[in-house]
DOMIMAR-412026 format. One record per residue (C-alpha): residue in one letter; x, y, z. Coordinates in pm, whole numbers, plus 50000, padded with zeros to 5 digits. Example, Ala and Ser with C-alpha at 12.3 -4.5 7.8 and 13.67 -1.06 7.14 Angstrom:
2
A512304955050780/S513674989450714/
//
This chain:
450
X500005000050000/X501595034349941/X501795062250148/X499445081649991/X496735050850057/X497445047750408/X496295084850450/X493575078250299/X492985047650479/X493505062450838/X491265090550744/X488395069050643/X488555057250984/X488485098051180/X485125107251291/X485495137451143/X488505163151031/X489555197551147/X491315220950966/X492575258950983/X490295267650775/X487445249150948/X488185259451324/X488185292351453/X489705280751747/X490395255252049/X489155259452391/X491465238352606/X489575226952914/X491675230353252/X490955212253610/X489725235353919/X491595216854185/X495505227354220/X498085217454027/X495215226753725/X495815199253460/X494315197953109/X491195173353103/X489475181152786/X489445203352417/X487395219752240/X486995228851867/X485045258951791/X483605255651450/X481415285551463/X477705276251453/X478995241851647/X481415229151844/X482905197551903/X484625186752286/X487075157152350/X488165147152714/X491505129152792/X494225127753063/X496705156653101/X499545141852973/X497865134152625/X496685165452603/X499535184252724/X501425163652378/X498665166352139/X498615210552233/X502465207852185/X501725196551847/X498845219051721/X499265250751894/X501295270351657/X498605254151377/X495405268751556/X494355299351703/X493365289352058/X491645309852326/X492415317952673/X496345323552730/X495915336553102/X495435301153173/X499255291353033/X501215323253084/X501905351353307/X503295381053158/X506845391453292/X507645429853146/X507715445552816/X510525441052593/X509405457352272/X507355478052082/X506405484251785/X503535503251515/X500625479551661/X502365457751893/X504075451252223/X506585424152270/X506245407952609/X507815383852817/X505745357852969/X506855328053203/X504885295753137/X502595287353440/X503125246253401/X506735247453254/X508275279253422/X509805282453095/X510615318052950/X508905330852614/X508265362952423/X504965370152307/X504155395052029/X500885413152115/X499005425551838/X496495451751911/X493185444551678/X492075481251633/X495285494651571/X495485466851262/X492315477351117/X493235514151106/X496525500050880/X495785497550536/X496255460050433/X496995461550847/X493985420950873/X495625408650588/X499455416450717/X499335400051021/X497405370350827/X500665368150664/X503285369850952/X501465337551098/X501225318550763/X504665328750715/X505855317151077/X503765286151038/X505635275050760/X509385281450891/X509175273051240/X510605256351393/X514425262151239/X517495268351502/X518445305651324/X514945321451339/X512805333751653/X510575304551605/X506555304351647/X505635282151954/X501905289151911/X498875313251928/X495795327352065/X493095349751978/X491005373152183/X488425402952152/X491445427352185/X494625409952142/X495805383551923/X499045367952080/X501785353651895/X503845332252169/X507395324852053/X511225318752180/X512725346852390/X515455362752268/X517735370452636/X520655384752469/X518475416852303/X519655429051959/X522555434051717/X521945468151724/X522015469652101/X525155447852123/X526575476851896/X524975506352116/X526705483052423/X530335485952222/X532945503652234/X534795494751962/X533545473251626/X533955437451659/X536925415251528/X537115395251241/X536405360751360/X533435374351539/X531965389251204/X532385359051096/X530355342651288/X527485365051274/X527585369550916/X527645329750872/X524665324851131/X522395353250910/X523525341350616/X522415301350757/X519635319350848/X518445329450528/X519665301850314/X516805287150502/X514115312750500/X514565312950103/X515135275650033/X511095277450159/X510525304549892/X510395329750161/X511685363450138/X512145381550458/X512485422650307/X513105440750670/X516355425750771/X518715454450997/X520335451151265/X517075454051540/X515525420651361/X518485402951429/X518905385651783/X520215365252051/X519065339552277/X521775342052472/X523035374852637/X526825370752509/X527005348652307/X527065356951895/X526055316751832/X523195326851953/X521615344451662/X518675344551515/X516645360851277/X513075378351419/X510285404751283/X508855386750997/X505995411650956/X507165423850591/X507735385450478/X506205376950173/X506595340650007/X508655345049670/X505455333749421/X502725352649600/X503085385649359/X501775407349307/X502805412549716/X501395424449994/X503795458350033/X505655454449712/X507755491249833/X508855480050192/X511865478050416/X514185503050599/X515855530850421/X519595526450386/X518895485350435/X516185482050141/X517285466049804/X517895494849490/X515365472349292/X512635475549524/X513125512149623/X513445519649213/X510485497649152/X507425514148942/X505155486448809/X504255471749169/X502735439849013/X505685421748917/X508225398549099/X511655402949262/X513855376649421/X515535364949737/X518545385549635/X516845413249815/X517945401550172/X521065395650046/X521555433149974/X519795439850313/X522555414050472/X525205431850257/X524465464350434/X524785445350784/X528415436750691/X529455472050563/X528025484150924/X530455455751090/X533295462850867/X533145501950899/X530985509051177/X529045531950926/X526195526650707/X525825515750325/X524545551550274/X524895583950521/X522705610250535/X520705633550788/X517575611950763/X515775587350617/X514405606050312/X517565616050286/X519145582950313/X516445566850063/X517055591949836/X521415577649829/X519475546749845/X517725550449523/X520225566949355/X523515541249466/X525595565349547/X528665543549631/X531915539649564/X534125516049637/X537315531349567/X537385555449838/X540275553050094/X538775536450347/X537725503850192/X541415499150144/X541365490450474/X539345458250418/X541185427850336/X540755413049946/X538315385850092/X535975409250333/X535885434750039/X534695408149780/X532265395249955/X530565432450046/X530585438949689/X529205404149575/X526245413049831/X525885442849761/X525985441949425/X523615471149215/X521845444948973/X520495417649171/X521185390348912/X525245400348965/X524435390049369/X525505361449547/X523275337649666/X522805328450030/X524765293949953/X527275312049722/X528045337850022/X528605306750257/X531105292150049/X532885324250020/X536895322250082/X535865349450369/X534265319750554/X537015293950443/X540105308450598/X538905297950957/X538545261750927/X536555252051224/X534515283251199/X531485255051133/X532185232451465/X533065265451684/X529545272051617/X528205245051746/X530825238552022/X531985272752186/X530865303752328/X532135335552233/X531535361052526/X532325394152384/X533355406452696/X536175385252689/X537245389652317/X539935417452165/X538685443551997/X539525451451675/X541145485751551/X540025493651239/X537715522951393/X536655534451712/X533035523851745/X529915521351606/X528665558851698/X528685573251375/X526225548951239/X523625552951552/X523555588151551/X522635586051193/X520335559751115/X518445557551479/X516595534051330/X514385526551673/X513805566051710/X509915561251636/X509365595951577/X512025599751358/X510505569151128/X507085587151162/X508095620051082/X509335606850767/X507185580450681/X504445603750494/X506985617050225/X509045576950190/X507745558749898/X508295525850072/X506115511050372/X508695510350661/X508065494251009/X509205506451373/X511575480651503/X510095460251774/X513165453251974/X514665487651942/X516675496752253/X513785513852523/X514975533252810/X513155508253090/X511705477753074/X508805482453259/X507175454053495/X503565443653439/X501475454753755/X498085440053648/X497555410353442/X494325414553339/X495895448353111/X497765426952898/X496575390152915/X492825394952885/X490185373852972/X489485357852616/X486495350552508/X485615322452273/X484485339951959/X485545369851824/X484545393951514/X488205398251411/X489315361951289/X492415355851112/X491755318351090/X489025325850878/X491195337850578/X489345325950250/X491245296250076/X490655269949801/X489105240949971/X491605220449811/X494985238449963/X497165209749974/X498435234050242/X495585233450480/X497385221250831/X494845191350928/X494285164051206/X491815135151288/X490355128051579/X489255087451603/X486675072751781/
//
């Protein structure tokens, strides 16, 4: 019997199948009596609703499983939240301990009014989950762990990122980091989104405040988060086609005019590109005195290469920034091209170390080349929201606040019942209802037997 057959064969035998696109959410069904233990589920279909009992340690497995894949409905049952770590143009990001686990997570809170003011604001965060759906779970991304849906709030629980930002680890510096530590970071975003794209994914917002660690100190930590501007590669014309962060965003996207047609991966390899000029130079791809100012450079290209100071860079650093960050995107390397790059290949072990060691920056020399990274935050201050709103009306590119920008406090959460609300059941505002072709291969599905 093939595979294929046996699907069909166990399915014949499920009373009945539920789907994402079938479900508006589960209702998991808790104990009264201390320790509170799962006893029972159930599946809101709308009009009716089907309940299953079982023991808590089934249960406990089967929500592992299906969380991420369903929107699910009370999450002041699981979590408690912690303090606020982030913010961004409809969100907070949280950090919420686990009530049965004790385990640490992040959750992004997305604000339901605030998205329907946004033009396309329903149908972006649609995206972000179907997006995170498909890539997590994957060792270089902030990974989606699972979700729930209230009146107010939908809440996107996923791994906590303890060591903050690149671009705080920069603010933190005094001096730029070395070479094997570029390395390092450089490999990890460039894993990173060898992955992202080999699932047709493009990610079209990647600076330094997207990218972090889970680990305060340690660059083998990194991962890539914020994937609010993703779009998958075939879904054109896209949602945003004009988006990212001056000074970071691709020259074919910023030049684009006819908004229907398709660009490629090699957009985050620019965006990447720019990442490693910052770590080379401690200075952006483009300087100016603000972001319409720095689109504007951005547009245009305004580069050059033969200035004095990129004499500095060794043959192998300096042929890989240009291969990134190459004007025509056919001319760019490729996520797997970059990898193999000699730049990579002179430290032999760099592959093992990551797996193996720690580097605690703390601990490691500095390197020379130029005092710090100051002259690139005072000019971009890319988590400045006001700076970003000020000129966000003339840009001719949808740009996004930075959720983990560097805040000055961290506040603690005082009342619960602010944050984590009591959820209700049903909502008018479901993004599990998004219309699809009853025949998406897609469609994330599971049986329940008799």
């Amino acid at each position: 019997m093939s595979s294929n057959q046996k699907i069909d064969s166990n399915r014949k035998k499920a009373d009945r199948i539920f789907s994402d696109s079938n479900t508006n959410r589960l209702v998991w069904r808790y104990t009264n009596q201390q320790p509170i233990k799962l006893k029972g589920l159930i599946f809101d279909c709308g009009d009716i609703q089907f309940e299953y009992q079982g023991e808590d340690e089934t249960l406990r497995e089967l929500k592992k499983n299906i969380s991420k894949l369903f929107f699910q409905a009370k999450v002041q049952e699981e979590y408690m939240a912690q303090q606020v770590i982030g913010q961004g143009n409809y969100a907070l990001v949280l950090e919420l301990q686990h009530l049965h686990s004790n385990q640490r997570f992040a959750s992004k809170c997305i604000d339901k009014k605030k998205v329907q003011a946004i033009e396309k604001g329903e149908q972006s965060v649609q995206n972000e989950i179907k997006i995170m759906r498909i890539l997590s779970p994957h060792k270089s991304l902030i990974n989606l762990i699972e979700v729930y849906e209230g009146d107010s709030n939908i809440y996107l629980i996923m791994d906590l990122a303890q060591g903050g930002s690149l671009y705080k680890e920069m603010k933190n510096k005094t001096n730029l980091y070395k070479r094997e530590e570029i390395q390092n970071i450089m490999y990890s975003i460039l894993q990173g989104l060898q992955y992202i794209h080999s699932k047709g994914i493009m990610h079209r917002d990647l600076k330094p405040e997207n990218i972090l660690f889970r680990e305060k100190g340690n660059l083998n930590s990194l991962s890539i988060a914020d994937f609010g501007l993703s779009v998958q590669i075939d879904s054109y014309p896209y949602l945003y086609p004009k988006c990212g962060t001056p000074g970071f965003v691709a020259p074919e996207i910023a030049n684009m005019i006819d908004k229907t047609k398709p660009y490629t991966a090699a957009c985050d390899i620019f965006s990447a590109g720019v990442i490693f000029h910052i770590l080379l130079m401690g200075e952006g791809l483009f300087i100016g005195n603000c972001h319409q100012e720095i689109l504007r450079m951005n547009k245009e290209f305004q580069l050059d290469y033969s200035k004095p100071k990129y004499q500095k860079l060794d043959f192998d650093a300096k042929d890989l920034l240009f291969k990134m960050t190459a004007h025509n995107f056919q001319e760019r390397y490729t996520s797997e091209q970059c990898l193999q790059h000699s730049f990579f290949q002179q430290n032999d072990s760099l592959q093992q170390q990551q797996k193996t060691s720690q580097l605690i920056t703390s601990q490691i020399q500095e390197s020379s080349i130029k005092d710090s990274f100051n002259q690139y935050l005072q000019i971009y201050n890319s988590p400045n929201q006001k700076l970003i709103s000020q000129d966000s009306k003339k840009l001719s590119i949808v740009t996004r606040t930075p959720l983990y920008g560097p805040k000055t406090s961290t506040p603690i959460v005082q009342h619960q019942m602010d944050i984590l609300e009591e959820l209700s059941s049903l909502s008018h505002f479901s993004l599990d209802q998004e219309q699809q072709n009853c025949q998406d291969q897609n469609n994330n599905q599971i049986a329940f037997t008799q």
